[in-house]
C-alpha positions as CSV (number, residue, x, y, z in Angstrom):
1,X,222.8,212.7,107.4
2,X,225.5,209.8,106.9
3,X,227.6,211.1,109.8
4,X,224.6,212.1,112.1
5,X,223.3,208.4,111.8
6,X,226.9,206.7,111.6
7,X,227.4,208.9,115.2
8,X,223.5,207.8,116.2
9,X,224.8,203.8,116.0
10,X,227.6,204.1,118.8
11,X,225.3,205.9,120.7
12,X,222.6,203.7,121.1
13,X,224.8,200.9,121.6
14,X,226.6,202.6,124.8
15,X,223.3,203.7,126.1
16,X,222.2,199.9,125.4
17,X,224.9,199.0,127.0
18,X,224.9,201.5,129.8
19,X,221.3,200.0,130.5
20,X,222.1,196.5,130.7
21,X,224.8,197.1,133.1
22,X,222.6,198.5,135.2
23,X,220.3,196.3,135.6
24,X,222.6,193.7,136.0
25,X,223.9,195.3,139.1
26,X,220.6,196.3,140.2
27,X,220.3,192.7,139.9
28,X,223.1,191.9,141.7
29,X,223.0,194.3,144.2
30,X,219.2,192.6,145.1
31,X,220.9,189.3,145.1
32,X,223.1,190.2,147.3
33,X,220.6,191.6,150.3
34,X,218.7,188.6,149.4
35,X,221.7,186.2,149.9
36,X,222.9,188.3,152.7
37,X,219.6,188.1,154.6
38,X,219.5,184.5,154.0
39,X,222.5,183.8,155.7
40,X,221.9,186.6,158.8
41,X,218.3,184.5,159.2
42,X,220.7,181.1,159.1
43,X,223.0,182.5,161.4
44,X,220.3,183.5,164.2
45,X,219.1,180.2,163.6
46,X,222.5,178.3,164.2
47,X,223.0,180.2,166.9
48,X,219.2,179.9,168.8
49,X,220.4,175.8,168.3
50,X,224.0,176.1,169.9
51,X,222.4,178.2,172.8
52,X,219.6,176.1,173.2
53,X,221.8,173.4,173.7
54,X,224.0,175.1,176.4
């Protein structure tokens, strides 16, 4: 029983571990369309102001 549960400990940890990375890229990864549609959006409005101009 000793061993099972001294294996058990590691285990969890990694799969703890294996969780929270995930959803820290998940995270990221939503971030990141977030920040990239922000900026597309800014773009189309820079350039709606330079065209306007012309």
């Amino acid at each position: 029983m000793d061993k099972l549960d001294k294996l058990r400990s590691p285990v969890t940890v990694l799969l703890c571990c294996l969780v929270v990375i995930g959803v820290v890229k998940g995270m990221l990864l939503i971030t990141k369309v977030a920040i990239g549609i922000l900026a597309t959006f800014l773009l189309v409005l820079i350039l709606r102001k330079i065209f306007m101009r012309d």
